[in-house]
N, C-alpha and C positions, 0 to 999 in steps of 0.2 A: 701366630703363624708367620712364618720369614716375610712371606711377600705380600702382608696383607696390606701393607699402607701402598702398596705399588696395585694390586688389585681392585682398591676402592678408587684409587685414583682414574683408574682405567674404564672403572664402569661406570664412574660420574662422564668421563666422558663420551662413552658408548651410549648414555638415557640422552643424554644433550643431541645427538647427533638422529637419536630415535624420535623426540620430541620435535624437532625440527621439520624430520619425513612424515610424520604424521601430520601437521599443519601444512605440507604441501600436497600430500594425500588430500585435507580437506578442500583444497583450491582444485584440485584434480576433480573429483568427485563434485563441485560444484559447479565446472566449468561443466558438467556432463547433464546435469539433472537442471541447474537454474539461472543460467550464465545469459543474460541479452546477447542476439548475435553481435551487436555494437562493441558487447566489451572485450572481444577478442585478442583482439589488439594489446588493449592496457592488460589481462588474462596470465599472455603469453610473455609481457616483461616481468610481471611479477611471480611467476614459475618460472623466467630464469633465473631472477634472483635467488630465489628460495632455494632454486636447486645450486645455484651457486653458494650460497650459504653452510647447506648439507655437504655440497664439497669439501668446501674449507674448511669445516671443523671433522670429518671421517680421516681426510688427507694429513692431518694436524701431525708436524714431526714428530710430537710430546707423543702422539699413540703409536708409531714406531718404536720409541726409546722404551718405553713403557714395556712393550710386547718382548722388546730386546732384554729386559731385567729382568721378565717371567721365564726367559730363555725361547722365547719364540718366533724363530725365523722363517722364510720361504721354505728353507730346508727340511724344518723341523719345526711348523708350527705349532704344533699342542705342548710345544713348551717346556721346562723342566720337569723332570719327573714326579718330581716329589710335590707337585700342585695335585689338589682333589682333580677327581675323573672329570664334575663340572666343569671348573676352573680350565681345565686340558680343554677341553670341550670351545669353551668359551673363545677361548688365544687363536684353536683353529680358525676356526670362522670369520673372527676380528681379522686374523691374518691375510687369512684368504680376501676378504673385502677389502682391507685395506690395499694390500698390494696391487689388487684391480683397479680400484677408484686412483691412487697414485699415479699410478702411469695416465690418468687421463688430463690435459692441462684446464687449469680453470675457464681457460676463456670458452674453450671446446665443451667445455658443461652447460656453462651458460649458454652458448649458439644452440646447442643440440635442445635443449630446454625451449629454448624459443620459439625453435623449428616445428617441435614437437606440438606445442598450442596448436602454433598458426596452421600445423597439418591437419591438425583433429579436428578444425573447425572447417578446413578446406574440403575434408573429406565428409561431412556432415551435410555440408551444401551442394557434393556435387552428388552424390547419393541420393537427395531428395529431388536434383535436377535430371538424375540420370547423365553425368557430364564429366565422362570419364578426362578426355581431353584438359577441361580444367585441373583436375586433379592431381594431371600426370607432372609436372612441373615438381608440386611437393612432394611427391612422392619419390620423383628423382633422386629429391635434396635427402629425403632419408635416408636411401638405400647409400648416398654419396658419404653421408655422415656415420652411419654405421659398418661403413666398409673401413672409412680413417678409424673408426673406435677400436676396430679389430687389428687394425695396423699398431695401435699405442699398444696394445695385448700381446702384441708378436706372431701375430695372422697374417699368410700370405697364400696367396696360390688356394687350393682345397681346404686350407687350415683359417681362410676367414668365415666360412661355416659356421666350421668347429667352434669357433671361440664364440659365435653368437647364440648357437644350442648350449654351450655352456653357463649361458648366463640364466637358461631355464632348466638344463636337468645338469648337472655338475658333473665332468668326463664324461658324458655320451658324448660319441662320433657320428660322424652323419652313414658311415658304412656300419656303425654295429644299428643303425635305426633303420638301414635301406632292410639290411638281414631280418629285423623285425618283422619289417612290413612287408617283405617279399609274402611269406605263407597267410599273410591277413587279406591280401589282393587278391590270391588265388582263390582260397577258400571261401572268400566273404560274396566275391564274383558268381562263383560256381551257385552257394547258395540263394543269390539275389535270383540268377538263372530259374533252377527250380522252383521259387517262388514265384514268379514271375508267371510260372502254366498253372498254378492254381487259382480256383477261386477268392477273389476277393473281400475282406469284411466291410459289411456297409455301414459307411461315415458319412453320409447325408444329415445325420443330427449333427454330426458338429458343424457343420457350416451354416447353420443357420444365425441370426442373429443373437448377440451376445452382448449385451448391455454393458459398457468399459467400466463402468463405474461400479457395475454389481461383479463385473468380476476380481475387480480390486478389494471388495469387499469376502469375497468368498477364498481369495487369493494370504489376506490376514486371517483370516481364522484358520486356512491350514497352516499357514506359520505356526501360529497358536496348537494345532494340533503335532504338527511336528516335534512341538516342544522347542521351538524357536525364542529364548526371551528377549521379546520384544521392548522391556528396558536397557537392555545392552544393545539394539539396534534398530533396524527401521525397514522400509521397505519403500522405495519411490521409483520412478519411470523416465528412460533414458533410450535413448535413441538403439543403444546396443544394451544387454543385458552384464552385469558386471557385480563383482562384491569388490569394496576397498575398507580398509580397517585403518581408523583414524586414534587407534588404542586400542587395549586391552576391552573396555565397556563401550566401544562405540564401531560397531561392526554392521556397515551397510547395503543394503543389495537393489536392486534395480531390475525393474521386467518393462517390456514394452508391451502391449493391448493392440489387440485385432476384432474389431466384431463379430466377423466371423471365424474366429482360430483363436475359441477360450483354452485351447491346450497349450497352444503356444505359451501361453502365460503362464500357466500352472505349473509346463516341467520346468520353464527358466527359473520360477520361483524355488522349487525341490532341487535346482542344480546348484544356483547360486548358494541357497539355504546351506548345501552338505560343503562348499566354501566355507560359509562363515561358520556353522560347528567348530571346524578343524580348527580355525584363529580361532573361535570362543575354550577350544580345550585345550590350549597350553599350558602345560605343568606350571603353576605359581611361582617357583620360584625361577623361571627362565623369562617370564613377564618383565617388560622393559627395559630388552636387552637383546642384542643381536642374535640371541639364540632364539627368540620369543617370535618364529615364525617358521610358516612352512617351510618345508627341507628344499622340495621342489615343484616347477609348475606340473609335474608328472603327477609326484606322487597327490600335490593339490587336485587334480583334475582325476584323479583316482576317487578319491572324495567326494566330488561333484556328482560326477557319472554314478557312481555305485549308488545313492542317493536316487540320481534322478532315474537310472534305467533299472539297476537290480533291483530296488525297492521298489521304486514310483511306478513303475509298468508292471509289477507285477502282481498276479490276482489277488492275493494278500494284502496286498496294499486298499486294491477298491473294495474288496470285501467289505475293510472296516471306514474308506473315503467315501463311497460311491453316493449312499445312501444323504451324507450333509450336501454333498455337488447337485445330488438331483433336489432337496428344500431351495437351494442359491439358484437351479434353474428349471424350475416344475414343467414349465411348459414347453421346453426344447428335448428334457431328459423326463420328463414322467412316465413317459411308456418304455424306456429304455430297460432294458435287461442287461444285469451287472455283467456276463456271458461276450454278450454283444459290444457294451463299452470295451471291457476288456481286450478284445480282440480288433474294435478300434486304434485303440491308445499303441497297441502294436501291429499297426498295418505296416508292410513294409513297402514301400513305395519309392524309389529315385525320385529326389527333389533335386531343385536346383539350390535353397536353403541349406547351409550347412547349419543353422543353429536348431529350424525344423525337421530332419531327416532325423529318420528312423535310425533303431539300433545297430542295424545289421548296416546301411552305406553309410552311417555316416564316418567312419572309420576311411571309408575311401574318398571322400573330402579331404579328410585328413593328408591322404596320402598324394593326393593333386597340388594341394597347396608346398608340401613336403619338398615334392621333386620340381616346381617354377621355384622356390625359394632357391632349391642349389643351384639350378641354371641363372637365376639373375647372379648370385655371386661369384658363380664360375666365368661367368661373361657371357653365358652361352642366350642370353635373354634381354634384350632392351625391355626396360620400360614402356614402351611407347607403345611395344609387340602385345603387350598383358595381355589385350582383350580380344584377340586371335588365340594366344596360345591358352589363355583361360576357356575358351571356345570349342579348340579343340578337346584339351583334356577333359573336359564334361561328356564329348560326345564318345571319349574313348572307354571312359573311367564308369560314366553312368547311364551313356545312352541320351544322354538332354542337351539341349544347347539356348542359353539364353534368349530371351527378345531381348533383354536391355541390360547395361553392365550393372544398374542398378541389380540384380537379380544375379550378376555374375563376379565379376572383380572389384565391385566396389560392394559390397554387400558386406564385407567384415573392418573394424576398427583398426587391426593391429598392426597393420602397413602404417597406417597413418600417423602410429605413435614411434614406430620405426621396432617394432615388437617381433625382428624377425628372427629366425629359429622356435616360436612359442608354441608355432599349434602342431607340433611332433607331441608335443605333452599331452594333447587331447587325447591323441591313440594311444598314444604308450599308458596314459590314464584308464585307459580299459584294460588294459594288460594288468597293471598292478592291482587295480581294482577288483578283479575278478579271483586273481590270487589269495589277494585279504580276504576277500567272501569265502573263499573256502576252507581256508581256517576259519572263521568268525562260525561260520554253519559248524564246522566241527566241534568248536567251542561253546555254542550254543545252538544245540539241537532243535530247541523250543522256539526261534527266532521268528518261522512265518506264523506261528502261532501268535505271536504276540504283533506281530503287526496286523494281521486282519483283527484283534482286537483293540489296534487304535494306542500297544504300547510300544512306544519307541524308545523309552527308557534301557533296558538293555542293550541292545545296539550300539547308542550314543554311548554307555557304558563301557563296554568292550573298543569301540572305535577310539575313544580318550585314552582309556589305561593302554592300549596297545602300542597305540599310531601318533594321535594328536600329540599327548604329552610330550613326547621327545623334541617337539620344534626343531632345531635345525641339528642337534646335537650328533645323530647319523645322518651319513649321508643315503641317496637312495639306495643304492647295493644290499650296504648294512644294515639301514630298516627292516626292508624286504626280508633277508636273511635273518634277523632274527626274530620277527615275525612268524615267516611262512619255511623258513629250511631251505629258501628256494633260489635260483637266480631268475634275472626277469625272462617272461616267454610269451609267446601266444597259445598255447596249447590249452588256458584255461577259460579265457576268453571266445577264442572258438569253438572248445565240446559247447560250452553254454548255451551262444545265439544255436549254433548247430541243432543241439536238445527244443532248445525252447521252442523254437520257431519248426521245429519238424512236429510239434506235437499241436502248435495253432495253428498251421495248413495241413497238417495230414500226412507229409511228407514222408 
C-alpha cells in the first residue's frame, strides 16, 4: 500500500500518546476513589506533568508531517482519497485533535492541569463543608483558564461557548441546543404540573435503613446480571459517581451509598454501567487508537440514560430484578409488591439533586445549569453571584430553593474540573437515546420480553453492532443518521415520558 510505512508510523504514535492518557486517567481515577487529602498537592503536580507529557507527544510536529503525507489537512482532513474508509476515518479525527491540542501552549496545559487537581480537591472539601465562599476563588480560576483555552481556539464574544460545547458534542451551538430545549421546558413543565395534582406512590420502604455494605453487595451481582464483565473492570465509591477507562480491559465505575436511598446507588450503578458497555464494545480493530472511543459526551450519555431510565425504570426490568433486591433486603422489601416498587422507582418528584431526580425534571436541571453556564461566559454572571442566581433558577425551574449550596451549586464535580459546556449532553443524551430505542424496539420486537427474563444479551448485541462499534469514526449527525434516518429532536423523548407517565398516574 503507498502510505503504509507513513500510517504505521502514525499509529505507533497515536498508541504512545493513548497509553500515556490512560496512565493519567489512572491518577485521575485514583485521586477520586483513594488519594490522602495530604496528597493533593504532590496529586496535582504530577497530573501536570502527565498531562504535559500527553501534550508534547499529541502536538509532536512528526504527526502533522505525517497527516500532511496522508494528504490531511484542516481543510481536508480524511486525507487522500485513495486511503481505506478506516484509515480516512482515522486522519479526521487525528486532525481534528491535533489541531486543537496545538493551538494550546505547553505551559497552559500544564497550569490548567494543575489548577484542575487543586480544584477537584478544593471542591470536595467545600461541599462536605458546605462553603461555597471557599470554593469560589478556584472556581474563578477555572472559568478564567477556560475562557483563555477558547481564546487559543479562536472563541470570542458568544463563540467562547461554542468552542467549549464543542469539546463534548462536536459543531453544536449553544442556539441550535437553546432550540432543543426550548419544547423540553415547556412540555417537561406542563407535565411535572399535572403530575403534581395526582396521587402520589408511596416510598416510605425505601427510606428506611439500608445496610452500605449489603448494598455494595447486591449492587455487584446486578453488575453480574447486567452482564457487566467484571474482569474487564470494577466497581468502587467516590464522592460523585463516574466511569473512566484506563484501556481497552480496564473500565471503571464508581457509586456513592446512602442508608437510607439504596436507589441512589443502584441507578448510578445501571448509569455508569451503560458508560462502560459502550467503551467495553468498540470495534477491535479501532482499539488503541484515537478512533477507540466515544464519538460524544451526548451520544455517551445516550448510553447511560437509556440503560438507566429506559431499561432500569422500567416494569420489565423489575419483573426479572425485583425478586434478587428483595433476598439482598428481606426485611425493608418482603412485603413490597413488584406494582408498588415500580411505581416507586418512578415517582416523579422536583429535587434539588440533579444526579437523584426523576425522568421527567431531571432534563430541567439540565437546562438550569445550561443557561448560568452561557451567562458566566457571556459576562452576564460573576462567580461570586452563583449561589443567588443558582437559587433563584431552582425556584423558577422547579419550585425548590436550597438550605445549603451543598445541596445547590456545589453539588456537581464538573465546575471543578473546568468541564464546562458538558452537562447539555446529559439532555441531549435523552434525545438521542430515546431515538436509538426506537429503532432498537423496531428491530427487536422481543426486547421487554427478554429483559423481564433477566436477558440482556440482545440489547448489548444490537447496542454494539449498531452504536458502540463505530467509536469516533461518525460523528454524532452521521451516527444518528445512519442509525435511526433521523436528525436529532425531542419529539421522541417527550411522547415517551408523556406515555409513560400518563399511564403511572392516570393522566
Amino acid at each position: 500500500m503507498r502510505f503504509e510505512d507513513t500510517l504505521n508510523k502514525l499509529h505507533a504514535l497515536d498508541r504512545e500518546c493513548g497509553l500515556l492518557s490512560e496512565v493519567t486517567a489512572l491518577l485521575s481515577w485514583d485521586q477520586e476513589v483513594n488519594l490522602p487529602r495530604a496528597g493533593v498537592e504532590e496529586r496535582a503536580e504530577q497530573m501536570a506533568l502527565m498531562e504535559g507529557l500527553v501534550h508534547g507527544r499529541a502536538t509532536s510536529p512528526e504527526i502533522d508531517k505525517l497527516l500532511r503525507e496522508l494528504g490531511s489537512t484542516s481543510e481536508n482532513p480524511r486525507g487522500d482519497e485513495s486511503l481505506p474508509a478506516l484509515e480516512r476515518d482515522f486522519c479526521k479525527v487525528l486532525r481534528r485533535e491535533y489541531d486543537r491540542m496545538a493551538k494550546l501552549p505547553p505551559d497552559f496545559v500544564r497550569e490548567y492541569a494543575r489548577a484542575q487537581g487543586i480544584s477537584q480537591a478544593a471542591w470536595a472539601e467545600a461541599r462536605k463543608r458546605n462553603d461555597f465562599a471557599a470554593f469560589a476563588p478556584h472556581l474563578q480560576n477555572m472559568v478564567d483558564i477556560m475562557r483563555r483555552a477558547a481564546g487559543y481556539w479562536g472563541g470570542s464574544g458568544a463563540g467562547v461557548y461554542d468552542c467549549l460545547l464543542d469539546l463534548y458534542e462536536p459543531g453544536v451551538k449553544a442556539d441550535e441546543i437553546s432550540r432543543l430545549f426550548k419544547p423540553l421546558r415547556e412540555r417537561l413543565s406542563a407535565l411535572i404540573r399535572q403530575i403534581a395534582a395526582r396521587p402520589q406512590p408511596d416510598t416510605s420502604f425505601v427510606e428506611g435503613e439500608y445496610d452500605p455494605d449489603q448494598q455494595a453487595r447486591y449492587n455487584h451481582e446486578l453488575m453480574k446480571r447486567l452482564g457487566f464483565p467484571l474482569d474487564r473492570g470494577r466497581l468502587d465509591v467516590s464522592a460523585h459517581p463516574f466511569t473512566n477507562g484506563m484501556g481497552y480491559n480496564d473500565i471503571r465505575i464508581t457509586t456513592r451509598y446512602a442508608k437510607n436511598d439504596p436507589l441512589s446507588s443502584i441507578f448510578s450503578v445501571i448509569h455508569e454501567s451503560g458508560h462502560a458497555f459502550y467503551e467495553l464494545h468498540i470495534a477491535p480493530e479501532l482499539r488503541g487508537s484515537s478512533l477507540g472511543q466515544g464519538v460524544s459526551m451526548g451520544i455517551h450519555e445516550s448510553q447511560s440514560r437509556l440503560l438507566e431510565n429506559v431499561v432500569g425504570r422500567s416494569r420489565s426490568f423489575w419483573e426479572g430484578q425485583f425478586p434478587a433486591l428483595k433476598e439482598f433486603f428481606p426485611r425493608q422489601l418482603g412485603q413490597v409488591s413488584l406494582d408498588a416498587f415500580y411505581r416507586a422507582v418512578n415517582r416523579v418528584q422536583p429535587s434539588l439533586i440533579r444526579t437523584e431526580a426523576d425522568e421527567v425534571s431531571y432534563s430541567l436541571h439540565i437546562i438550569l445549569r445550561f443557561e448560568l453556564e452561557r451567562r458566566i461566559f457571556a459576562g452576564e454572571l460573576a462567580v461570586n453571584d452563583l449561589p443567588k442566581a443558582w437559587e433563584e433558577s431552582m425556584k423558577e425551574f422547579l419550585g425548590l430553593a436550597p438550605d445549603t449550596d451543598a445541596q445547590g451549586v456545589l453539588q456537581d464535580i464538573h465546575w471543578s474540573q473546568g468541564s464546562f459546556g458538558y452537562f447539555p449532553s446529559y439532555a441531549l443524551g435523552n434525545l438521542y437515546g430515546l431515538q436509538f430505542w426506537q429503532k432498537l424496539r423496531s428491530d427487536l420486537p422481543g426486547a421487554d420480553a427478554a429483559i423481564a427474563a433477566g436477558n440482556f444479551e440482545p440489547i448489548h448485541t444490537w447496542l454494539a453492532d449498531t452504536i458502540h462499534c463505530w467509536g469516533k469514526r461518525l460523528d454524532p449527525p452521521e451516527l444518528l443518521k445512519k442509525v435511526t434516518g433521523q436528525v436529532l429532536a425531542p419529539d421522541a423523548f417527550l411522547d415517551y415520558v408523556e406515555t409513560k407517565y400518563a399511564g403511572i398516574y392516570g393522566l
